[in-house]
mmCIF file as Biopython writes it, N, C-alpha, C and O atoms, coordinates in Angstrom:
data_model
#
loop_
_atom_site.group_PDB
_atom_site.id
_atom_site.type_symbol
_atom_site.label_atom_id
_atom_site.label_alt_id
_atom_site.label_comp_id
_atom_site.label_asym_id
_atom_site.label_entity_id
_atom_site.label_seq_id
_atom_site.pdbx_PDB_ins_code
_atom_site.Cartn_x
_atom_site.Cartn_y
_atom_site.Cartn_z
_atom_site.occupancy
_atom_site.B_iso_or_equiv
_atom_site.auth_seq_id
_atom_site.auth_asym_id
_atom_site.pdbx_PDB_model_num
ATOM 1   N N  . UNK A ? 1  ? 84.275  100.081 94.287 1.0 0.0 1  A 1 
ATOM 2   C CA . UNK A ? 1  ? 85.295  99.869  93.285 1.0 0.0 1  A 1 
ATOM 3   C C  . UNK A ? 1  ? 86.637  99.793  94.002 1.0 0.0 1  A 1 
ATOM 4   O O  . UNK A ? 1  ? 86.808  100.611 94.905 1.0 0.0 1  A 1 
ATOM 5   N N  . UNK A ? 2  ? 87.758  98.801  93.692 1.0 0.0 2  A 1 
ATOM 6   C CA . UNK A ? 2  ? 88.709  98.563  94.891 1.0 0.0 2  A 1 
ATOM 7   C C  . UNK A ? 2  ? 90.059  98.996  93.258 1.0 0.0 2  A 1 
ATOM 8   O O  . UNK A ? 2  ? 89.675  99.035  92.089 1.0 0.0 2  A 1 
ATOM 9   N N  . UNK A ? 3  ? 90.880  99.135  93.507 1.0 0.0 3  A 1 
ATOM 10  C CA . UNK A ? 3  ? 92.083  99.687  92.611 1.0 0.0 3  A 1 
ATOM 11  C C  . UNK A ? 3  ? 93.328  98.640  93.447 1.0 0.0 3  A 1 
ATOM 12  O O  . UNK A ? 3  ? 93.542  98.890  94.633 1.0 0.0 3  A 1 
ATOM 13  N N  . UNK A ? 4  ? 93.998  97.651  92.867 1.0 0.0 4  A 1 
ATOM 14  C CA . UNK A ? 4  ? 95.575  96.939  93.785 1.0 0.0 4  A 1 
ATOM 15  C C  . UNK A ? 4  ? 96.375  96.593  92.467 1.0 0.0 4  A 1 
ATOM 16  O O  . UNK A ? 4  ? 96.091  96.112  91.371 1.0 0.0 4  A 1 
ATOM 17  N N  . UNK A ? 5  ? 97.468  97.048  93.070 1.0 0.0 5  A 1 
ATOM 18  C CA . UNK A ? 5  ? 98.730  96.372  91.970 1.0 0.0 5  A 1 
ATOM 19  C C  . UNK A ? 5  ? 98.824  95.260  92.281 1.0 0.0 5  A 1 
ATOM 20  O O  . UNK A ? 5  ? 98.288  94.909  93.332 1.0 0.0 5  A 1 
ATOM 21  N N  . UNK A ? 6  ? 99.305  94.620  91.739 1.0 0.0 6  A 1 
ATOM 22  C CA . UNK A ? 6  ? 98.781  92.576  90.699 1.0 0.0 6  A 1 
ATOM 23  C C  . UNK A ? 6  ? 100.173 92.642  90.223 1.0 0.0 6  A 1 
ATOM 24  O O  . UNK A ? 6  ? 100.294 93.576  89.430 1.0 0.0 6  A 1 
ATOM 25  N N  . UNK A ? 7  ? 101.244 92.008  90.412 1.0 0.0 7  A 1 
ATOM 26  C CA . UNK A ? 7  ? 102.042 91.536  89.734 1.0 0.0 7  A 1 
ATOM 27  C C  . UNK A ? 7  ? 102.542 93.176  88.198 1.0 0.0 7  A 1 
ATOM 28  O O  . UNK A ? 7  ? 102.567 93.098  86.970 1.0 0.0 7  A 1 
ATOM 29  N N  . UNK A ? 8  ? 102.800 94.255  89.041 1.0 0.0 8  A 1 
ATOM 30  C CA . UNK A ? 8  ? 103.223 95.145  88.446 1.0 0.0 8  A 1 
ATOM 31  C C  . UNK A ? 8  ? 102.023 95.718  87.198 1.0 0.0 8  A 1 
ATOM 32  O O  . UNK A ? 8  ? 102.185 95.917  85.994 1.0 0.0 8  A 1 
ATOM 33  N N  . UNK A ? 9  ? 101.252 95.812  87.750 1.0 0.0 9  A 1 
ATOM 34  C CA . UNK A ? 9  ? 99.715  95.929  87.113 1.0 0.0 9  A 1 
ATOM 35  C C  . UNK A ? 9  ? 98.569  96.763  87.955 1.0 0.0 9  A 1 
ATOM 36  O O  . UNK A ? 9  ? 98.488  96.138  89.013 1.0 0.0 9  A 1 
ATOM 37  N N  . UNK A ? 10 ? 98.008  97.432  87.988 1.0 0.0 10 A 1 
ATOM 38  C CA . UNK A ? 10 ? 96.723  98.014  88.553 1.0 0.0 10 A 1 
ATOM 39  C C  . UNK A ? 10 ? 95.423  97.448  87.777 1.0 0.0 10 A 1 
ATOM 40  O O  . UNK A ? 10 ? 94.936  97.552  86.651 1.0 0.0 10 A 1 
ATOM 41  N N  . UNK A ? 11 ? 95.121  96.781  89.017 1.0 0.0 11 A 1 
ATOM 42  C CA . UNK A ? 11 ? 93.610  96.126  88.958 1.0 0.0 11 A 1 
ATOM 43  C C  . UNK A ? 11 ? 92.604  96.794  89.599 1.0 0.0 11 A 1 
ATOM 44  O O  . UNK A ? 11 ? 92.471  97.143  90.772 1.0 0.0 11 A 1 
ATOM 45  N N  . UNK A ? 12 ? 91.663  96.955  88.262 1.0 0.0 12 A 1 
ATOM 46  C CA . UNK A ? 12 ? 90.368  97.986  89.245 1.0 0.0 12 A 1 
ATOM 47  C C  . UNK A ? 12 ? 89.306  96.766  89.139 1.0 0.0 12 A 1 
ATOM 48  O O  . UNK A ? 12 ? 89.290  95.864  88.302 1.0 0.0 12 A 1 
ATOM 49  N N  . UNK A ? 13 ? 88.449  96.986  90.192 1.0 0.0 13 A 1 
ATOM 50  C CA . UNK A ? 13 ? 87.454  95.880  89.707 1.0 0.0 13 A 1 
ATOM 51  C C  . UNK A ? 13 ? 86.515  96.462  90.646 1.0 0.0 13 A 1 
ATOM 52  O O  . UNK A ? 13 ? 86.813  97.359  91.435 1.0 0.0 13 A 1 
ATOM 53  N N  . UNK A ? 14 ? 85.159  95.825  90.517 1.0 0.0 14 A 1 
ATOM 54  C CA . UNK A ? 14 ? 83.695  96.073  90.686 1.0 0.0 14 A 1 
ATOM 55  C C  . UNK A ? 14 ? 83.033  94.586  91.489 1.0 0.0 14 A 1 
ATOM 56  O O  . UNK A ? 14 ? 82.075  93.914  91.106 1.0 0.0 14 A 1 
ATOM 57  N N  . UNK A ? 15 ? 83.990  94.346  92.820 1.0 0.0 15 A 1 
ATOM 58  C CA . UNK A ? 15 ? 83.502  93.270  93.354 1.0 0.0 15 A 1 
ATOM 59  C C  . UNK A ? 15 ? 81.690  92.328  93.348 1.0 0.0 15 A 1 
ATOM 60  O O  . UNK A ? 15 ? 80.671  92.709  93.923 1.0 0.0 15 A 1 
ATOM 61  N N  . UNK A ? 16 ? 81.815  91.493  92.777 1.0 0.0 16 A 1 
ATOM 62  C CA . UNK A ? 16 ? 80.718  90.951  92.623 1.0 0.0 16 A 1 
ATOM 63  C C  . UNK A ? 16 ? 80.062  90.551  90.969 1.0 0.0 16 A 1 
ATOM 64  O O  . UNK A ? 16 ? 79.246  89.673  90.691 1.0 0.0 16 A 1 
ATOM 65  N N  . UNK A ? 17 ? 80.799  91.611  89.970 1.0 0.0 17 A 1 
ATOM 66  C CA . UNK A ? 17 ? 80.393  91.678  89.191 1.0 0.0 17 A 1 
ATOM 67  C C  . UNK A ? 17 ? 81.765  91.210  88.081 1.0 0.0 17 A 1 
ATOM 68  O O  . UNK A ? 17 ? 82.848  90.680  88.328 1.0 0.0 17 A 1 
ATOM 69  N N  . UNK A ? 18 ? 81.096  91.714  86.705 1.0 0.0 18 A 1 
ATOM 70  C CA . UNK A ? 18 ? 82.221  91.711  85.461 1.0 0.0 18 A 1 
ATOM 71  C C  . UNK A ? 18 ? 83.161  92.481  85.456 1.0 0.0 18 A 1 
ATOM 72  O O  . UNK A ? 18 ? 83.962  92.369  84.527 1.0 0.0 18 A 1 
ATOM 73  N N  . UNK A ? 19 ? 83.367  93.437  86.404 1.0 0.0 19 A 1 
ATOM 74  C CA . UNK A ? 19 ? 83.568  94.609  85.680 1.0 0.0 19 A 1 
ATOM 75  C C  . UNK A ? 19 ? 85.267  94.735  86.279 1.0 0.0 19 A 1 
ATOM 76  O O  . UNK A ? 19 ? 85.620  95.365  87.276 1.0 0.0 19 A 1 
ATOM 77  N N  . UNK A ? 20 ? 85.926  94.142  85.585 1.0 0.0 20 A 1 
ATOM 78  C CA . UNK A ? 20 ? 87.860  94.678  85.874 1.0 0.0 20 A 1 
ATOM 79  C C  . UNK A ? 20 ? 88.553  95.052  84.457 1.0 0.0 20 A 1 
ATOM 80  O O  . UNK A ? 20 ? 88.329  94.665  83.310 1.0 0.0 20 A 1 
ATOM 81  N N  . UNK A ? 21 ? 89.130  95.616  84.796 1.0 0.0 21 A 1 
ATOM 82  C CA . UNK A ? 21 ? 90.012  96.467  83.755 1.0 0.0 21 A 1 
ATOM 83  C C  . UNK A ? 21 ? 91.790  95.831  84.452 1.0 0.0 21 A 1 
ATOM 84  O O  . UNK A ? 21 ? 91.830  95.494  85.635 1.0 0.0 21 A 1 
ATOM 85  N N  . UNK A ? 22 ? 92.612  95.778  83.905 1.0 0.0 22 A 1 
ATOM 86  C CA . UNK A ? 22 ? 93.924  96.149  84.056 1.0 0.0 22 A 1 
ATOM 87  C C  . UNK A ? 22 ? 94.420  97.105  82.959 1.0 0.0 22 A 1 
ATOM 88  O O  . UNK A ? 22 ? 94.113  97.256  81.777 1.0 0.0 22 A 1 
ATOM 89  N N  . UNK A ? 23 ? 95.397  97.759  83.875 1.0 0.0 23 A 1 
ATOM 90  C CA . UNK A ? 23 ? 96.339  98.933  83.602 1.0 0.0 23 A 1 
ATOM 91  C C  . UNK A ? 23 ? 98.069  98.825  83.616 1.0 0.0 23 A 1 
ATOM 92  O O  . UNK A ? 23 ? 98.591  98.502  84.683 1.0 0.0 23 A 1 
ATOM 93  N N  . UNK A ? 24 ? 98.692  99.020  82.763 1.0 0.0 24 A 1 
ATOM 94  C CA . UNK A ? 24 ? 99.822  99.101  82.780 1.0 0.0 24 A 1 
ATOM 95  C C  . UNK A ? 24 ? 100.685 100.168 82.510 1.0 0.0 24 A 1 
ATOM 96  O O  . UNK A ? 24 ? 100.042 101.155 82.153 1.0 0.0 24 A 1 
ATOM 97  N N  . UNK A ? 25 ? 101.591 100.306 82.533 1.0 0.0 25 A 1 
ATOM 98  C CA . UNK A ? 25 ? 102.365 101.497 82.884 1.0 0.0 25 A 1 
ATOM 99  C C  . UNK A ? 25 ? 104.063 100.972 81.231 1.0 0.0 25 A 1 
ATOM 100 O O  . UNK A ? 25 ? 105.129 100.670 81.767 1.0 0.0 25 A 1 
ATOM 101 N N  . UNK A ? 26 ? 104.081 100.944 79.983 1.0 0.0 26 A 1 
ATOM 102 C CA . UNK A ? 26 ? 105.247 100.832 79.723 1.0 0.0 26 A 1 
ATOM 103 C C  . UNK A ? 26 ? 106.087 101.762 79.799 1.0 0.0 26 A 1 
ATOM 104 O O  . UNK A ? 26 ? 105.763 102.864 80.242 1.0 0.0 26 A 1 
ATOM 105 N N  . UNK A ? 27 ? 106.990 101.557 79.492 1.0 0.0 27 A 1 
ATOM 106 C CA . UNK A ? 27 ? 108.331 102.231 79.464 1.0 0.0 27 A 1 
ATOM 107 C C  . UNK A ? 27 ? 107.856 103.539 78.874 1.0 0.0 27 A 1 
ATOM 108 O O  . UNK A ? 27 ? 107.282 104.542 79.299 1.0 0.0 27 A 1 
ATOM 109 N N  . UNK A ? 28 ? 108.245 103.191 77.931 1.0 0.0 28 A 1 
ATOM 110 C CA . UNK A ? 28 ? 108.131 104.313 76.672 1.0 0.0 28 A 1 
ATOM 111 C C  . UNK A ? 28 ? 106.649 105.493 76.571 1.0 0.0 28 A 1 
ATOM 112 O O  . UNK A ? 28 ? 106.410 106.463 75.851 1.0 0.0 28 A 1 
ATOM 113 N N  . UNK A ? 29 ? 105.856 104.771 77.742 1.0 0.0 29 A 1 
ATOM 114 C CA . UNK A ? 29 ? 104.550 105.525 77.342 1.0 0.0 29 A 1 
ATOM 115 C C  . UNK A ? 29 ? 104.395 106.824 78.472 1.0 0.0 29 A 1 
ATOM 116 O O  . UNK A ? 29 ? 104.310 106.465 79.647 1.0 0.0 29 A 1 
ATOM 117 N N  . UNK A ? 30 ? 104.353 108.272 78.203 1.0 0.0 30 A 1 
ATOM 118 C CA . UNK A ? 30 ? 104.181 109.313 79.533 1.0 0.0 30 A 1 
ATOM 119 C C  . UNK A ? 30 ? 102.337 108.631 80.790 1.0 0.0 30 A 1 
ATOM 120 O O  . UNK A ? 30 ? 101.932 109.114 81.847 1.0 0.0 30 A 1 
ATOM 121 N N  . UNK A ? 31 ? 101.850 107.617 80.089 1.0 0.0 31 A 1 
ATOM 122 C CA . UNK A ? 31 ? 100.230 107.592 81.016 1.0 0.0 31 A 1 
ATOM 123 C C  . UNK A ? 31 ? 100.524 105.694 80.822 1.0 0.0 31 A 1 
ATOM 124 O O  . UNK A ? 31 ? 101.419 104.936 80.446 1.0 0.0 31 A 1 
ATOM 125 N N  . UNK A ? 32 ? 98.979  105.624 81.412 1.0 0.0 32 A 1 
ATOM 126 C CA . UNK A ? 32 ? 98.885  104.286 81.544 1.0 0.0 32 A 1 
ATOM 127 C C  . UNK A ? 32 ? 97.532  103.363 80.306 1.0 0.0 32 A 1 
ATOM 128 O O  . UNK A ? 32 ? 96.567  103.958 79.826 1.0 0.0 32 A 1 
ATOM 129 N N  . UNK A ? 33 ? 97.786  102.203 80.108 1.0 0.0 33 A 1 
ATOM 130 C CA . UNK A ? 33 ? 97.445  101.806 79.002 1.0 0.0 33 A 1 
ATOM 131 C C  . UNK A ? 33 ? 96.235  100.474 79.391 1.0 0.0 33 A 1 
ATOM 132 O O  . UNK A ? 33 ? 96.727  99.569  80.065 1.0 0.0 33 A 1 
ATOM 133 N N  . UNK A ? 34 ? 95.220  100.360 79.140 1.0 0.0 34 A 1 
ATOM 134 C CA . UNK A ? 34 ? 94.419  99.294  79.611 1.0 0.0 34 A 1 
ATOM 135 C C  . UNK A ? 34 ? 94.637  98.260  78.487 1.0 0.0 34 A 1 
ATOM 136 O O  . UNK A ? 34 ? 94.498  98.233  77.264 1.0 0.0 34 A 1 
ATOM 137 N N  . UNK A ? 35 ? 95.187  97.118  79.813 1.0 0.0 35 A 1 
ATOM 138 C CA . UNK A ? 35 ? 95.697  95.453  79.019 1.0 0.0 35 A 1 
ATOM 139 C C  . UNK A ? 35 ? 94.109  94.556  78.899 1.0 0.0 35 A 1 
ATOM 140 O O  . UNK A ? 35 ? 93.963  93.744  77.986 1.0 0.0 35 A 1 
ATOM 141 N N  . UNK A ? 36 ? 93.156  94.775  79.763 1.0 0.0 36 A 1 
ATOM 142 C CA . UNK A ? 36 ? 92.513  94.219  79.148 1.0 0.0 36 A 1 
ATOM 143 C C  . UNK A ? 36 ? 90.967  94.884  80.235 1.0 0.0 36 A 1 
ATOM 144 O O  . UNK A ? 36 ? 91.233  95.540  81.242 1.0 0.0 36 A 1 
ATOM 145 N N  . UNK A ? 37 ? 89.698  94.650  79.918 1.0 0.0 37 A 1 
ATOM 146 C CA . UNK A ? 37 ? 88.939  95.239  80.101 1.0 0.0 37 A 1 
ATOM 147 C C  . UNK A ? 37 ? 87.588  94.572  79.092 1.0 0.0 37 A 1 
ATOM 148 O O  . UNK A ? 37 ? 87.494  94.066  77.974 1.0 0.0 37 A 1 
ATOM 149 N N  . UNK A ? 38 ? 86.570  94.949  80.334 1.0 0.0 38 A 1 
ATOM 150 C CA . UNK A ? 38 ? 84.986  94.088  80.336 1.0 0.0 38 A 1 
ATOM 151 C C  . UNK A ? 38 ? 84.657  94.607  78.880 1.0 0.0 38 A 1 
ATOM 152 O O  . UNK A ? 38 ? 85.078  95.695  78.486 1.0 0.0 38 A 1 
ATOM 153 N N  . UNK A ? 39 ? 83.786  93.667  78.008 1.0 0.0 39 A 1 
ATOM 154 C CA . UNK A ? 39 ? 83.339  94.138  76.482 1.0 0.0 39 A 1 
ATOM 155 C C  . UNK A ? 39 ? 81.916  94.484  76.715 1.0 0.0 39 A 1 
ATOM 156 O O  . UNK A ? 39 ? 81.744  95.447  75.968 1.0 0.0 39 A 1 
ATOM 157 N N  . UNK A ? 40 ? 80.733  94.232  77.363 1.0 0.0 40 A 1 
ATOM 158 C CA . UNK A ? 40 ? 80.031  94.406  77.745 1.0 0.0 40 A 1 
ATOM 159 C C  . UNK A ? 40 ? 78.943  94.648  78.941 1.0 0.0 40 A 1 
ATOM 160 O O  . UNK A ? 40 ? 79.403  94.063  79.922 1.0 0.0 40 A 1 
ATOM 161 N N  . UNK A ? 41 ? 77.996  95.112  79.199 1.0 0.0 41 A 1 
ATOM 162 C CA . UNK A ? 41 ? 78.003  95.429  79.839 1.0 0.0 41 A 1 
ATOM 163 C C  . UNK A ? 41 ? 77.258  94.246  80.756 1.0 0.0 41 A 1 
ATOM 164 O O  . UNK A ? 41 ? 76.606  93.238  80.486 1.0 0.0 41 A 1 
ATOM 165 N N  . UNK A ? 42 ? 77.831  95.096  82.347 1.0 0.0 42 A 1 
ATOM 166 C CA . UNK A ? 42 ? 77.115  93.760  83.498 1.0 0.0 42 A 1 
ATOM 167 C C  . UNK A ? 42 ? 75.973  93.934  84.164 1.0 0.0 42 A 1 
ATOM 168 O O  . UNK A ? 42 ? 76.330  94.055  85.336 1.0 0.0 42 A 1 
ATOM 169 N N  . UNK A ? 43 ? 74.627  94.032  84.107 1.0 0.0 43 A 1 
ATOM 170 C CA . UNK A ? 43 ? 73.624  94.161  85.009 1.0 0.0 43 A 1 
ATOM 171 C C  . UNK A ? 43 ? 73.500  93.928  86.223 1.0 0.0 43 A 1 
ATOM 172 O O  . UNK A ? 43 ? 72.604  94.421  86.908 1.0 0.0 43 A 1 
ATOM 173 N N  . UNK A ? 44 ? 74.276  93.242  86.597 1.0 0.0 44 A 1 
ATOM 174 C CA . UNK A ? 44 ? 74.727  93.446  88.431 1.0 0.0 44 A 1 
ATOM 175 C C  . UNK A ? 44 ? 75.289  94.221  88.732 1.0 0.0 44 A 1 
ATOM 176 O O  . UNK A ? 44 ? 75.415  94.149  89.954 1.0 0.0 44 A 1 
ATOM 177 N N  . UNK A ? 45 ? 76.071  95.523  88.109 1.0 0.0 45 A 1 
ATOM 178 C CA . UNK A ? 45 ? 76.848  96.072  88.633 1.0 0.0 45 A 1 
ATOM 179 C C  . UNK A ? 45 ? 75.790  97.598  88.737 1.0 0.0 45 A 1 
ATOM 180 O O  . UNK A ? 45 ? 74.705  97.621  88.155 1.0 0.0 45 A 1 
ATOM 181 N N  . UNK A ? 46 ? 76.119  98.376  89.263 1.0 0.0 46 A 1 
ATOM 182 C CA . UNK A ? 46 ? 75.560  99.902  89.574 1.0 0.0 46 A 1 
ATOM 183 C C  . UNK A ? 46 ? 75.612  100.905 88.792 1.0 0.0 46 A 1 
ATOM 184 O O  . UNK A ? 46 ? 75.120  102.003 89.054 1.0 0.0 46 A 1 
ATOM 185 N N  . UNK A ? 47 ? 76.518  100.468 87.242 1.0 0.0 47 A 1 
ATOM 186 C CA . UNK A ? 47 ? 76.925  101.358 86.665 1.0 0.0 47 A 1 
ATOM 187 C C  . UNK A ? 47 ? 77.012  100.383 84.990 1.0 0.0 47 A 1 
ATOM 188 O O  . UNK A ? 47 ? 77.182  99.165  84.939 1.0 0.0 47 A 1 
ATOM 189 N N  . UNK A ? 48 ? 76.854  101.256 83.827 1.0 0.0 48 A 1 
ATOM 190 C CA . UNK A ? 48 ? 76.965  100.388 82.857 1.0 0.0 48 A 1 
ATOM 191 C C  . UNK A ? 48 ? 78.561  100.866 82.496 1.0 0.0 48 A 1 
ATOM 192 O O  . UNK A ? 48 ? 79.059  101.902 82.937 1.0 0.0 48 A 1 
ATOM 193 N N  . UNK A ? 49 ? 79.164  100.032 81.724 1.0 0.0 49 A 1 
ATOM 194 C CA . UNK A ? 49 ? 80.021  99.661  80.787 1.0 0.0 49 A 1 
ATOM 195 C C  . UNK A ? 49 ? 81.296  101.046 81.030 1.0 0.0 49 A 1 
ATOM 196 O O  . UNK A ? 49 ? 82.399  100.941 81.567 1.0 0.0 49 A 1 
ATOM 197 N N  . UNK A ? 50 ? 80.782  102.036 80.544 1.0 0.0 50 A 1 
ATOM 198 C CA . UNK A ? 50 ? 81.600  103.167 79.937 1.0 0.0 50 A 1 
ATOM 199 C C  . UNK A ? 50 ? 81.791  103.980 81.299 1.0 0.0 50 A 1 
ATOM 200 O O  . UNK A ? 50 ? 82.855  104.497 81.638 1.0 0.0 50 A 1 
ATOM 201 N N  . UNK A ? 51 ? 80.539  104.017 82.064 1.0 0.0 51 A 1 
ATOM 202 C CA . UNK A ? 51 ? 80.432  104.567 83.479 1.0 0.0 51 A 1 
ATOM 203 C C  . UNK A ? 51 ? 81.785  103.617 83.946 1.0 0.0 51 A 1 
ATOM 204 O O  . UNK A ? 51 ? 82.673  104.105 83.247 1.0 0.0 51 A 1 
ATOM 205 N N  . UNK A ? 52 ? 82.276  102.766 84.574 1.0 0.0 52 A 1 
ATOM 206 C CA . UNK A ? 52 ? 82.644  101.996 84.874 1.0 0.0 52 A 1 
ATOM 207 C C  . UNK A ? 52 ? 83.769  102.321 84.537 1.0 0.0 52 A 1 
ATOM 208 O O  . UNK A ? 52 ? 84.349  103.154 85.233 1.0 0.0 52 A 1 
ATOM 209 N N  . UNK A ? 53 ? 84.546  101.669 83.161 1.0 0.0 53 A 1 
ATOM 210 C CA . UNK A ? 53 ? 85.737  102.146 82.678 1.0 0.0 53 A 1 
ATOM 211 C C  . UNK A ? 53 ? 86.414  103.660 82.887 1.0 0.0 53 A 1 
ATOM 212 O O  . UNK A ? 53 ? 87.617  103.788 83.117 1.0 0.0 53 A 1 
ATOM 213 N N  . UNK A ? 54 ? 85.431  104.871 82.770 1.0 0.0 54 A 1 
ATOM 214 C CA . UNK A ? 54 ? 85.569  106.321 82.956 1.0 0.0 54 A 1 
ATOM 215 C C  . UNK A ? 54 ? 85.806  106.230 84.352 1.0 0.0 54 A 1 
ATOM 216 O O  . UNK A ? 54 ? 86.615  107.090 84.699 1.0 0.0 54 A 1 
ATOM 217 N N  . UNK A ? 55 ? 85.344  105.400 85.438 1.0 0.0 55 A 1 
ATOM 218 C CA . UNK A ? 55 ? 85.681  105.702 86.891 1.0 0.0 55 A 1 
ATOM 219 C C  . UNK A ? 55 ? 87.161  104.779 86.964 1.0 0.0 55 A 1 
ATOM 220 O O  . UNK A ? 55 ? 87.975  105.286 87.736 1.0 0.0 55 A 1 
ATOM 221 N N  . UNK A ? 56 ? 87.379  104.191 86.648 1.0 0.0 56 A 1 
ATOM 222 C CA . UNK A ? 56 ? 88.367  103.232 86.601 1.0 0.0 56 A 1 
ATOM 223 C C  . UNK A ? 56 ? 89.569  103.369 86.317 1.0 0.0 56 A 1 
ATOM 224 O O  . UNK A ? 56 ? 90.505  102.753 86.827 1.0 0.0 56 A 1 
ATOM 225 N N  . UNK A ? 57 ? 89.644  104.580 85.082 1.0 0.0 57 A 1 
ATOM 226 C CA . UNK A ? 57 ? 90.680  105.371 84.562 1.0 0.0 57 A 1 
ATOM 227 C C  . UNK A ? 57 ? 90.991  106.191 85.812 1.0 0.0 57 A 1 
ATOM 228 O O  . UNK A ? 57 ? 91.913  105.910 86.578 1.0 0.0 57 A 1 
ATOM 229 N N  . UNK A ? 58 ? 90.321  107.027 85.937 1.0 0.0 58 A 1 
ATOM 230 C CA . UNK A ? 58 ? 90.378  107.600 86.774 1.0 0.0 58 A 1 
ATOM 231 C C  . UNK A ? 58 ? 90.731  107.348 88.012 1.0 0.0 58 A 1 
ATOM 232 O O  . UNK A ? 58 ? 91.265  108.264 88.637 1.0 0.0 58 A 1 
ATOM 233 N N  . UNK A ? 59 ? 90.508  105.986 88.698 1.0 0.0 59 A 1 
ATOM 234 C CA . UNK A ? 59 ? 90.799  105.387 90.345 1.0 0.0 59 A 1 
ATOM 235 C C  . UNK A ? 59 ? 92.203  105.099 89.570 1.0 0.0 59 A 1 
ATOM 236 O O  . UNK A ? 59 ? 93.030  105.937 89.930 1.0 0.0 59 A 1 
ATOM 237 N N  . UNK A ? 60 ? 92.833  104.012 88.446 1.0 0.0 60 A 1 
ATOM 238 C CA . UNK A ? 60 ? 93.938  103.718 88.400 1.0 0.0 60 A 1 
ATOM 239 C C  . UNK A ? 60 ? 95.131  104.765 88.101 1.0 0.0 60 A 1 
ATOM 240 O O  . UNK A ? 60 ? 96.332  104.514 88.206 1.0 0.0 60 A 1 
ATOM 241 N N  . UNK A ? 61 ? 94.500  106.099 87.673 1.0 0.0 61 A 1 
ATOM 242 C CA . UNK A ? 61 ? 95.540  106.987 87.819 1.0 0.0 61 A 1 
ATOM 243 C C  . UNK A ? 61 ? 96.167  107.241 88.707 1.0 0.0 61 A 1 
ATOM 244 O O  . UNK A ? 61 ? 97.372  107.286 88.954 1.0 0.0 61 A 1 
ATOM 245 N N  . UNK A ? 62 ? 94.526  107.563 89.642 1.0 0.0 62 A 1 
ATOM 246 C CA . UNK A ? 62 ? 95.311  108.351 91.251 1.0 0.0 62 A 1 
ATOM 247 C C  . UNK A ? 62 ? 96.309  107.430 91.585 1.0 0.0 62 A 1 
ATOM 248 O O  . UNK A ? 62 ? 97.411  107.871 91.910 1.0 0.0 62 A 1 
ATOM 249 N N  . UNK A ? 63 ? 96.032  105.782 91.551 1.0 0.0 63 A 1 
ATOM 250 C CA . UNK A ? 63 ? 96.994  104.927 91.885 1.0 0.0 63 A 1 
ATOM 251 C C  . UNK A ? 63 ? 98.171  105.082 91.901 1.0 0.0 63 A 1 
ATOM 252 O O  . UNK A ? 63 ? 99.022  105.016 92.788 1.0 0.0 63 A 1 
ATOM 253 N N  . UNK A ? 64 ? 98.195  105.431 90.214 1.0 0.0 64 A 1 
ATOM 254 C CA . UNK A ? 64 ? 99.346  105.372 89.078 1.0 0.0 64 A 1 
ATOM 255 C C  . UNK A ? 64 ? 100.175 106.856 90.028 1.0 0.0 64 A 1 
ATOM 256 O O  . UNK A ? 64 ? 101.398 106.914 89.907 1.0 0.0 64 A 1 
ATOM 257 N N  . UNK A ? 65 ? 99.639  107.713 90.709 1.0 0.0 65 A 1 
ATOM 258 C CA . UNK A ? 65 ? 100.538 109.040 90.866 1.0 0.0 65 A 1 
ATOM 259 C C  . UNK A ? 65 ? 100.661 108.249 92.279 1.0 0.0 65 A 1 
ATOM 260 O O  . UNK A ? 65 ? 101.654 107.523 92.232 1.0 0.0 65 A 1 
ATOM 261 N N  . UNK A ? 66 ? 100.236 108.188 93.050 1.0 0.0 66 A 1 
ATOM 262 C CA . UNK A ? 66 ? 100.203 107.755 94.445 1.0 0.0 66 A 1 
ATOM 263 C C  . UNK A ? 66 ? 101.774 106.924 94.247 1.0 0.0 66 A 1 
ATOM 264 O O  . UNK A ? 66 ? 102.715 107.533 94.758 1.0 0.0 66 A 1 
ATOM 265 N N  . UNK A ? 67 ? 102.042 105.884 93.701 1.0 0.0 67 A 1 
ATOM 266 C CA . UNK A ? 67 ? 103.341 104.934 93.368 1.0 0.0 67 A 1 
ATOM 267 C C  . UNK A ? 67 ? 103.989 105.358 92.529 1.0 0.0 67 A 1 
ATOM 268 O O  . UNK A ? 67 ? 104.682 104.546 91.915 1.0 0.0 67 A 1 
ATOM 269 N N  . UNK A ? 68 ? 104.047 106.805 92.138 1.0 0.0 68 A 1 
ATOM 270 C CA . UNK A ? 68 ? 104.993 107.537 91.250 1.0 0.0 68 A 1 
ATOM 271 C C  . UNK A ? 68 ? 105.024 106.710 89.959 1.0 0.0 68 A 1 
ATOM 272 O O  . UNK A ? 68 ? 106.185 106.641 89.555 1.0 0.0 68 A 1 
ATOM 273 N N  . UNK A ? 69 ? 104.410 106.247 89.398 1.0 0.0 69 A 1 
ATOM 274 C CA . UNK A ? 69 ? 104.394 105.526 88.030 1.0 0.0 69 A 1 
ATOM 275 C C  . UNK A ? 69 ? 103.615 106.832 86.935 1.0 0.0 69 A 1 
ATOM 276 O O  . UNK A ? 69 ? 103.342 106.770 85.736 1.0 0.0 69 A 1 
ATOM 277 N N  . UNK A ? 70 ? 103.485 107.596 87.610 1.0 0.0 70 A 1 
ATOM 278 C CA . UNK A ? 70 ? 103.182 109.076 86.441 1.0 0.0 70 A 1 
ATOM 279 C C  . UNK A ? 70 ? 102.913 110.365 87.548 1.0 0.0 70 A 1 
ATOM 280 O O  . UNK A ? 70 ? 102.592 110.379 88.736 1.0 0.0 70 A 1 
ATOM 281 N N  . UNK A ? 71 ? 103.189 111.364 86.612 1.0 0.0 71 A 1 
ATOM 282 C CA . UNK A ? 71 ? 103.615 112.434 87.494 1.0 0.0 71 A 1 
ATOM 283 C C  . UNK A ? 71 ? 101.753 113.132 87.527 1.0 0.0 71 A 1 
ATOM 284 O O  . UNK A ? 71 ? 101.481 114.136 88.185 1.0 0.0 71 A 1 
#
């Protein structure tokens, strides 16, 4: 699972497969907010659907503290 900011964005994704989420950070919000994200699930990937998203939150946070975009 690889986590990179994109044009002021955190992109998690699941090379090979469906599986990316983006994350954004607004103003007004104390956490981060997923802009868009897989609807179902991918059988190539190692993990289903919710597995996936739950790790994802999680990798784009650390991100999110790592670049001070949340405490």
């Amino acid at each position: 699972m690889l986590a990179e900011v994109q044009n002021g964005y955190i992109v998690v994704r699941v090379p090979g497969t469906s599986y990316t989420v983006t994350f954004h950070k607004p103003a007004n919000s104390p956490q981060l907010l997923a802009k868009s994200y897989p609807m179902k699930n991918d059988h190539r990937a190692p993990m289903n659907q919710a597995e996936f998203l739950t790790s994802a939150w999680k990798l784009a946070n650390d991100k999110a503290r790592e670049l001070g975009w949340i405490v």
